[in-house]
MARZAMAR-157342 format. One record per residue (C-alpha): residue number from 0; residue in three letters; x, z, y. Coordinates in Angstrom, 2 decimals. Layout:
(rec NUM; ALA; (X; Z; Y))
...
***
This chain:
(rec 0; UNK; (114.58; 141.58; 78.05))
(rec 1; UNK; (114.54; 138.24; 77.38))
(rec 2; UNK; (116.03; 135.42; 79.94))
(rec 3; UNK; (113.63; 132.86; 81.04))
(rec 4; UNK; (115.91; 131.33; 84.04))
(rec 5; UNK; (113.70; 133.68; 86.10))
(rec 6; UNK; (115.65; 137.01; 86.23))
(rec 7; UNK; (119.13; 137.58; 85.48))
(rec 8; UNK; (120.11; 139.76; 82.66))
(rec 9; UNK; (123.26; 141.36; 81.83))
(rec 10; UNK; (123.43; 139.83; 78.27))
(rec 11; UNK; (123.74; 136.52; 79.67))
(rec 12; UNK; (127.73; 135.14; 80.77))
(rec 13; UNK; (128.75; 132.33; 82.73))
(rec 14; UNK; (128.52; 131.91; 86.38))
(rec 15; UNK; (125.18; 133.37; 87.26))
(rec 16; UNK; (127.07; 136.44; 85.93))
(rec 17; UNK; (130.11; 136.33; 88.47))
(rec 18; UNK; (127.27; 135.64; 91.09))
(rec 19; UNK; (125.00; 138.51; 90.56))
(rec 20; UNK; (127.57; 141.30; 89.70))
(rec 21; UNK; (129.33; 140.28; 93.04))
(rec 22; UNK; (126.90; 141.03; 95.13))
(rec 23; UNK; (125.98; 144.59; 93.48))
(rec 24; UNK; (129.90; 144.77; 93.42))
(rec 25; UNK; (130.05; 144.14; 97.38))
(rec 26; UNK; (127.31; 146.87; 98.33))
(rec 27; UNK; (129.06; 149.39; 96.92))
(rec 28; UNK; (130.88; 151.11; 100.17))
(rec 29; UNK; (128.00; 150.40; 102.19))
(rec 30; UNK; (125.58; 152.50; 99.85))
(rec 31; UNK; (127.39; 155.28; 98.48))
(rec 32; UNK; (125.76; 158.77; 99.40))
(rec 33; UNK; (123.01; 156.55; 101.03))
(rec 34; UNK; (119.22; 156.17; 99.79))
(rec 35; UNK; (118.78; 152.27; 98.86))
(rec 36; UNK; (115.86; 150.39; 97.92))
(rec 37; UNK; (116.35; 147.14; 95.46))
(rec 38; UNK; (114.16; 144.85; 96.50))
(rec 39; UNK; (112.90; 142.28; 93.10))
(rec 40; UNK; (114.91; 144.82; 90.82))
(rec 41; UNK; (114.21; 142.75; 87.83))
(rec 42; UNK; (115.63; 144.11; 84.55))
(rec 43; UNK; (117.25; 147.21; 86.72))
(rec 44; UNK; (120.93; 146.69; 85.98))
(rec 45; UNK; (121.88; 146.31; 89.78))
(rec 46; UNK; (119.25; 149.03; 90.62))
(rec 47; UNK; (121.65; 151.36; 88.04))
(rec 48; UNK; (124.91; 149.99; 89.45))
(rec 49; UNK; (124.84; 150.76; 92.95))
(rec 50; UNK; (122.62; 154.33; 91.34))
(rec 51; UNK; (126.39; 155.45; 90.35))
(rec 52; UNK; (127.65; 155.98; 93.94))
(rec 53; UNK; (124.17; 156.19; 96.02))
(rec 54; UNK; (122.25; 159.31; 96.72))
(rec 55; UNK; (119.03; 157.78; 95.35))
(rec 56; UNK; (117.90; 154.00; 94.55))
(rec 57; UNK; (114.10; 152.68; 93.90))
(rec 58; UNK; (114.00; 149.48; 92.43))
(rec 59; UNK; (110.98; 147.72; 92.96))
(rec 60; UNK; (109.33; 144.77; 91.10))
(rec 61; UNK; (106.26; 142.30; 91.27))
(rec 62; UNK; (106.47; 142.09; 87.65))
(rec 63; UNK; (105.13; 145.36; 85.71))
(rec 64; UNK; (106.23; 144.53; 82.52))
(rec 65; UNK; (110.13; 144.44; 84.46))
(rec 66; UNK; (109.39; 147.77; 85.51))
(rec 67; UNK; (108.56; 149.35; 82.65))
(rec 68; UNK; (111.16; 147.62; 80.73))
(rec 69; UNK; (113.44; 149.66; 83.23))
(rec 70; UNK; (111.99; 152.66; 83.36))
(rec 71; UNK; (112.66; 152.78; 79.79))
(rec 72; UNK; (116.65; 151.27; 80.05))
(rec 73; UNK; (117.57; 153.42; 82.61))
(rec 74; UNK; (116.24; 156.48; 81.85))
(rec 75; UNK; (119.04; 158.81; 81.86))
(rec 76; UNK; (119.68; 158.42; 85.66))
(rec 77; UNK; (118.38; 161.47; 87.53))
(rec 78; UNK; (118.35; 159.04; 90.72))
(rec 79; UNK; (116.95; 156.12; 90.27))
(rec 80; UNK; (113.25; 155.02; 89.95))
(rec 81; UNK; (111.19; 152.25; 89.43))
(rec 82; UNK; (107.91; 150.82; 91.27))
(rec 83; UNK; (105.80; 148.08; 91.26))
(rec 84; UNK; (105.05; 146.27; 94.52))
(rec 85; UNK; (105.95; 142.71; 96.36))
(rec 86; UNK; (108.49; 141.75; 99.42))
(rec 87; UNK; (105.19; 141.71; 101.90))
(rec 88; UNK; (103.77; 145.40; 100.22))
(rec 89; UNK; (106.57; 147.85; 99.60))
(rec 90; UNK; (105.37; 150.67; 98.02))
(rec 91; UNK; (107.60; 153.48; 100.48))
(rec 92; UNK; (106.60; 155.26; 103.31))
(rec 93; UNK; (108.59; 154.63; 106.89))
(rec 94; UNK; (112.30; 154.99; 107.55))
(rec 95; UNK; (112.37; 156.59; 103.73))
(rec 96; UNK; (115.34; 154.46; 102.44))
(rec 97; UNK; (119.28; 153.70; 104.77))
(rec 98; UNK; (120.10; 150.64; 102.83))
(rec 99; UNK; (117.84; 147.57; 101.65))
(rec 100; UNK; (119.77; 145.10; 99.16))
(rec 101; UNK; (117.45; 142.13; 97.76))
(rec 102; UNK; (119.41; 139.38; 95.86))
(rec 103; UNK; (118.09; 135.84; 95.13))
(rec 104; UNK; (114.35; 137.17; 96.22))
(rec 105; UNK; (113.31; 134.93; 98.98))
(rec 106; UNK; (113.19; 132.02; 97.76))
(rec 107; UNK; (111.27; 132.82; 95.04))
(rec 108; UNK; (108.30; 133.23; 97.76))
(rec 109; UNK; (106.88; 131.78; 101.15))
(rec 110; UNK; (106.19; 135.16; 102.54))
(rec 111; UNK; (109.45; 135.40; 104.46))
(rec 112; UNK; (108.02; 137.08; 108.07))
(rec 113; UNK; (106.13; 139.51; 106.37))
(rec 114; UNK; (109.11; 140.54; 103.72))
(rec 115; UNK; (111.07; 140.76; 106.60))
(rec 116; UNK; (108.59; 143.06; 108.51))
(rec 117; UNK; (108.33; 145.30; 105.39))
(rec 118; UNK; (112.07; 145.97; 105.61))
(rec 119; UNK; (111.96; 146.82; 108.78))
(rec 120; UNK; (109.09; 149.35; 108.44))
(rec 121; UNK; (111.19; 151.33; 105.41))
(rec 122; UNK; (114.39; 151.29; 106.96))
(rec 123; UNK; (115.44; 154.51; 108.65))
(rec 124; UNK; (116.45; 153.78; 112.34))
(rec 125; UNK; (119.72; 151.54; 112.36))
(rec 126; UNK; (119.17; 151.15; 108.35))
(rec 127; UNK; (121.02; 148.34; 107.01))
(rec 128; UNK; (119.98; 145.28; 105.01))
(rec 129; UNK; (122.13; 143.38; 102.97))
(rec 130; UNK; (120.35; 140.29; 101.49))
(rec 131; UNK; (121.44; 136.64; 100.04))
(rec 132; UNK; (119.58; 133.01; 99.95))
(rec 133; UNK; (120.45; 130.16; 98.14))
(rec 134; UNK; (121.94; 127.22; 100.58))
(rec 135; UNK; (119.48; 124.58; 100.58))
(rec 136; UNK; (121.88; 122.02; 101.20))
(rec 137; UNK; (124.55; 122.28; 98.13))
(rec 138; UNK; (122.18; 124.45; 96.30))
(rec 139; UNK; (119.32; 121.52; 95.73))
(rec 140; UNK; (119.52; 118.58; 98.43))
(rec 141; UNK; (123.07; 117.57; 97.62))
(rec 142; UNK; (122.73; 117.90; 93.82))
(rec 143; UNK; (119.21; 116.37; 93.70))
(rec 144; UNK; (118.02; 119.54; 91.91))
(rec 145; UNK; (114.81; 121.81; 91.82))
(rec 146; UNK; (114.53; 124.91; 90.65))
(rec 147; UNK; (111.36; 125.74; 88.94))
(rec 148; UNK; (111.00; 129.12; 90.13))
(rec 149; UNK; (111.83; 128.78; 93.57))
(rec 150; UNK; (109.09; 128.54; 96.17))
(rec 151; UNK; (110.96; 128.48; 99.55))
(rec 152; UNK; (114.61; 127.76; 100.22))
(rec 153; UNK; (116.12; 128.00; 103.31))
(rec 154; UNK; (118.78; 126.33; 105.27))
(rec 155; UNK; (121.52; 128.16; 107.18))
(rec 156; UNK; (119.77; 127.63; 110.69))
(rec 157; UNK; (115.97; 128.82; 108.97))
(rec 158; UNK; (117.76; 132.12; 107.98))
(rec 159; UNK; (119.38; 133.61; 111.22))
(rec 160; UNK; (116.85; 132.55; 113.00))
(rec 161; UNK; (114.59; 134.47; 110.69))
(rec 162; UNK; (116.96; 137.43; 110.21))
(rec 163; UNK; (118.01; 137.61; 113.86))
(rec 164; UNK; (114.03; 137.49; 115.34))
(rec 165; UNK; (114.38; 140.69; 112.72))
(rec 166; UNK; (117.53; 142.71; 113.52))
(rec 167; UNK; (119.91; 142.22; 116.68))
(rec 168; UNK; (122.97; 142.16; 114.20))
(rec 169; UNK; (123.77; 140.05; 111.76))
(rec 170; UNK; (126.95; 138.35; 109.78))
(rec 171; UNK; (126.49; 136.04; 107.34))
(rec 172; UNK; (129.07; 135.15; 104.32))
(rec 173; UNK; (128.97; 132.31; 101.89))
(rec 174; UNK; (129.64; 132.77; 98.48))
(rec 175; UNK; (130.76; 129.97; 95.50))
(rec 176; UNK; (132.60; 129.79; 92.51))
(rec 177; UNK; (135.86; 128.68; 93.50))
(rec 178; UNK; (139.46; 128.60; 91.15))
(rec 179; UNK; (142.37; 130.15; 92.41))
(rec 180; UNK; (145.73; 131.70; 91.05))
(rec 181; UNK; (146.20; 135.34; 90.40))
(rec 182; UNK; (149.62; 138.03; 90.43))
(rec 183; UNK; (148.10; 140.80; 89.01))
(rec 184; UNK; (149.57; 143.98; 87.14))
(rec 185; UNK; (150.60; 143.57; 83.42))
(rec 186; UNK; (148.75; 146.45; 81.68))
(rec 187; UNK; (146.51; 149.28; 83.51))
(rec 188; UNK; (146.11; 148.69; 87.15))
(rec 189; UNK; (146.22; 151.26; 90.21))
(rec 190; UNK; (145.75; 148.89; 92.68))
(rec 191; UNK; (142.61; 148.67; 94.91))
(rec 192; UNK; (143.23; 145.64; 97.01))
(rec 193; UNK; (144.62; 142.50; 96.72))
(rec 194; UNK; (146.06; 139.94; 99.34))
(rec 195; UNK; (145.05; 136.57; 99.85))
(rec 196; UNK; (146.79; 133.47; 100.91))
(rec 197; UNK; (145.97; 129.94; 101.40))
(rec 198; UNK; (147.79; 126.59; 102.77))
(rec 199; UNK; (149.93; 123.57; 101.50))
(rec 200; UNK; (153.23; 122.97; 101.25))
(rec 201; UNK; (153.73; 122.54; 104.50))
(rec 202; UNK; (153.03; 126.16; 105.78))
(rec 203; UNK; (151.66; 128.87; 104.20))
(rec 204; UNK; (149.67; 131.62; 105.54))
(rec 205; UNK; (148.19; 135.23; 104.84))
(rec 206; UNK; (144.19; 135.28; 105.30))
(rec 207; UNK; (141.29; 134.86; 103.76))
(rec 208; UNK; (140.23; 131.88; 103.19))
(rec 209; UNK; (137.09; 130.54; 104.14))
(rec 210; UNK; (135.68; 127.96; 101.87))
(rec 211; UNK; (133.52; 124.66; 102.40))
(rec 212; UNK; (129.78; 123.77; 101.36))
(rec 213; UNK; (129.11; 127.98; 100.27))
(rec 214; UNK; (126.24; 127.59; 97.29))
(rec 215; UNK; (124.67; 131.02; 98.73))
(rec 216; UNK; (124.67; 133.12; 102.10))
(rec 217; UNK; (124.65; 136.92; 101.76))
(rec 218; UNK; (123.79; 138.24; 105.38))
(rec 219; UNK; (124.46; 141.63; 106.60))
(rec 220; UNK; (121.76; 142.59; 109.16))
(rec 221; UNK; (121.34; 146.09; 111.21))
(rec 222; UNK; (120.29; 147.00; 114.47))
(rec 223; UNK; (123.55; 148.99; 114.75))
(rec 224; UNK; (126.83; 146.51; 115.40))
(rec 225; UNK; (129.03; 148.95; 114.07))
(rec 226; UNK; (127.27; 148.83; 110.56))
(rec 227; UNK; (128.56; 145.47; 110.49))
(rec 228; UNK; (132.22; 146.27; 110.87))
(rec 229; UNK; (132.81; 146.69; 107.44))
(rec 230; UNK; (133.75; 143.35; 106.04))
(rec 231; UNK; (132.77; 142.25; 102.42))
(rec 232; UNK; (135.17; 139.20; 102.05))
(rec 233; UNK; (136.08; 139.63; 98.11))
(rec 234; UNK; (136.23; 138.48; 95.18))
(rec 235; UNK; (134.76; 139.28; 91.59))
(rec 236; UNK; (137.00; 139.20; 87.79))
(rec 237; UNK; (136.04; 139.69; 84.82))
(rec 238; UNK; (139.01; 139.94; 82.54))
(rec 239; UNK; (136.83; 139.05; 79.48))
(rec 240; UNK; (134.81; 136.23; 80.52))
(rec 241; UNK; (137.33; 134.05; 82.58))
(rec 242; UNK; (134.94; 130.75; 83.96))
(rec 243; UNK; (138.29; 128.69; 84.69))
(rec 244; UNK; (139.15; 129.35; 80.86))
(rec 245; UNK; (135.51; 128.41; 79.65))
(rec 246; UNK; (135.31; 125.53; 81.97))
(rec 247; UNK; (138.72; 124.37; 80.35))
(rec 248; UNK; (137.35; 124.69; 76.10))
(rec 249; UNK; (134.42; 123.25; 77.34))
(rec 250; UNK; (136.54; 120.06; 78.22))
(rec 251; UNK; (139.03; 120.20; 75.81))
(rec 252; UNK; (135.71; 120.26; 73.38))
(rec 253; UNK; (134.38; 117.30; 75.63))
(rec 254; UNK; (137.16; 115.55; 75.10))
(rec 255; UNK; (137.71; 115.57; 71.51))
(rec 256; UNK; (133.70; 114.76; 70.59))
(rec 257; UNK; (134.30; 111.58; 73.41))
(rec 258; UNK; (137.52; 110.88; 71.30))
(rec 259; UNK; (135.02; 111.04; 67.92))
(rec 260; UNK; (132.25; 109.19; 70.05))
(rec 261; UNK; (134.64; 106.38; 70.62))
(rec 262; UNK; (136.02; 105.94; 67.41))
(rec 263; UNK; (132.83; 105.82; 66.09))
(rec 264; UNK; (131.41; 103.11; 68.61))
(rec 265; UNK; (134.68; 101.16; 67.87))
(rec 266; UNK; (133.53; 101.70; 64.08))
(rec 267; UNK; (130.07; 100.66; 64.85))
(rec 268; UNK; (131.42; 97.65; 66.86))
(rec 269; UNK; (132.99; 96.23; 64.29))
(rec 270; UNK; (130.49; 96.46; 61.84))
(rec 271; UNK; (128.40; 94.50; 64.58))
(rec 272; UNK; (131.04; 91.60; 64.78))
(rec 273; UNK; (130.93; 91.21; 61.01))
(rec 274; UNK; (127.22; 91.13; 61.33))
(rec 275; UNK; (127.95; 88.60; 63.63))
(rec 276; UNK; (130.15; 86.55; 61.12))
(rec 277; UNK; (127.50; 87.13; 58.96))
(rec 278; UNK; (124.51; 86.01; 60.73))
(rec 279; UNK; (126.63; 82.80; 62.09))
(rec 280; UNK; (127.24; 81.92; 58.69))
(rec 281; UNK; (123.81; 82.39; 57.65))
(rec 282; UNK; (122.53; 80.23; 60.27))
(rec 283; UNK; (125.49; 77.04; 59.53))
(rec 284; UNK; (124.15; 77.70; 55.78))
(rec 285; UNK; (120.51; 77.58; 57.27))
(rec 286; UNK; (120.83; 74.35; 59.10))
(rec 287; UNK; (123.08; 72.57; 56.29))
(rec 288; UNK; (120.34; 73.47; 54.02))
(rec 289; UNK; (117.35; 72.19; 56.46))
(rec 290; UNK; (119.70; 69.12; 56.98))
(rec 291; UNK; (120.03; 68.83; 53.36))
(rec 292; UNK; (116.06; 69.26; 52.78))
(rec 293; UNK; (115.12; 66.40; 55.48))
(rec 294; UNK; (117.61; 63.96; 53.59))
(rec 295; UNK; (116.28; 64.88; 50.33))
(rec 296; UNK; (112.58; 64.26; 51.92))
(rec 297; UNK; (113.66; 61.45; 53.63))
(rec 298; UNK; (115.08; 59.50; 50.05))
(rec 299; UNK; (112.03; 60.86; 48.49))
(rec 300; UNK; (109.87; 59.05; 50.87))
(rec 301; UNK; (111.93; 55.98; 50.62))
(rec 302; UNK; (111.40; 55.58; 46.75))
(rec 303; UNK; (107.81; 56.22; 46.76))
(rec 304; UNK; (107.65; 53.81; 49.32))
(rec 305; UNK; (109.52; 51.39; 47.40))
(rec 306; UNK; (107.58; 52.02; 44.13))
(rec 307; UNK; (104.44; 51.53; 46.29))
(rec 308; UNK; (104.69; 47.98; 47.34))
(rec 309; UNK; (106.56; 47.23; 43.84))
(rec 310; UNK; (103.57; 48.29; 42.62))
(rec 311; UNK; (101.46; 46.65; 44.58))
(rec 312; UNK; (103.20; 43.08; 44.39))
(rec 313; UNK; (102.48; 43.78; 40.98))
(rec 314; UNK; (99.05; 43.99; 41.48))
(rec 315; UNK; (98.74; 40.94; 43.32))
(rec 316; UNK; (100.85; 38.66; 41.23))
(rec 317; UNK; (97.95; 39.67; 37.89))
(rec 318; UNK; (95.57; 38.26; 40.30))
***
């Protein structure tokens, strides 16, 4: 499938890829032996993901040509499906599915009330939905920046209020990209946690860490409190694509074409001052030579003046 900026694909690196495969990443204990529905499924990658732990997944699409694409890429797995049908029209009957998951989906549309009431009516009774939204404010206000395929964005206020008139639970996290420093295991890891710790050097403290100005909200929302007890605060590496790495050849390459960039405006500023010379030069020559013109014009004029009345005293005298 081929990425238009639209849908994420798994071919495609960078951050959007930390950001996606989080939040599949993140659903994991919540849907295993669970039936899920993937709301705006896209290519179907996610849809397969959380397919490896959950009892059953549908993935469903506006786009047809996204659903057959994954129909035919995912295949193999005996329980996962594929259907077309929209946020406000989900193609499942009522209470059918335990867990809803749709990522970066409602912004893309101005339907939010009815998407909303659609989850509702497929979620089994204390069903959980785990959803995210772009921030409004650091996503696009802050940054001066539109996104082309986004319809709606919300700020943090416009969704609890729309998830809470929903469900009478909800927690919302944020998630960004954010650098930090990692003690890991040298070779093949058995761990399956990892502490965190932030603070200066004045104290320094065990916790996690709760960072400013989040670039997207992922809200976990249930009529049932006690779904919301388990807490998704994590974080998402991949070993072969490090971001801090890229971020740091991208500047290192930055660097060295500014380095070239400079040496060649010094080059071409040079060049420019010799013009200068040049032109300066030009011009004294210039005016010397118009200077020397007007003299030559002006002793010209002077002779044939002279010759004039010589030769007209001569002319009178014969008379």
């Amino acid at each position: 499938m081929e990425f238009t900026g639209e849908r994420y694909i798994p071919s495609v690196s960078g951050e959007i890829k930390y950001e996606h495969l989080h939040r599949y990443a993140l659903c994991r204990d919540f849907v295993t032996g669970k039936s899920v529905l993937d709301i705006a499924s896209g290519e179907g990658y996610g849809s397969a993901l959380l397919a490896k732990v959950a009892e059953s997944v549908v993935g469903v699409d506006i786009s047809s040509d996204s659903i057959q694409y994954s129909q035919n890429r995912y295949l193999d797995y005996d329980n996962l499906s594929f259907m077309v049908g929209s946020c406000e029209s989900i193609p499942l009957a009522p209470e059918s599915v335990d867990i809803v998951v749709s990522f970066e989906t409602i912004e893309h549309h101005d339907k939010h009330e009815e998407m909303m009431l659609e989850i509702k009516r497929v979620l089994k009774k204390n069903g959980i939905l785990i959803i995210s939204s772009p921030n409004r404010l650091t996503y696009s206000d802050e940054p001066n920046y539109s996104n082309p395929y986004h319809v709606r964005e919300l700020y943090y206020d416009e969704l609890v209020n729309l998830l809470s008139d929903t469900f009478s639970h909800i927690k919302i996290y944020g998630q960004r990209i954010a650098s930090a420093s990692f003690v890991f295991p040298v070779g093949n890891a058995s761990e399956l946690s990892m502490k965190s710790y932030t603070g200066d050097a004045s104290s320094l403290t065990q916790q996690v860490c709760s960072l400013e100005s989040p670039i997207y909200y992922i809200a976990i929302c249930s009529d049932n409190e006690s779904n919301l007890i388990l807490p998704i605060d994590s974080l998402y590496v991949e070993p072969h694509d490090d971001l801090l790495k890229v971020l740091q050849e991208n500047c290192q390459r930055s660097y060295a074409q500014l380095q070239i960039t400079e040496s060649q405006f010094q080059q071409t500023q040079s060049e420019l001052e010799r013009s200068q010379s040049q032109l300066q030069h030009t011009q004294s020559q210039l005016q010397q030579t118009q200077k020397d013109i007007v003299e030559i014009e002006k002793s010209k004029f002077w002779k044939l003046r002279n010759i004039y009345f010589k030769l007209k005293s001569c002319n009178y005298n014969n008379v």
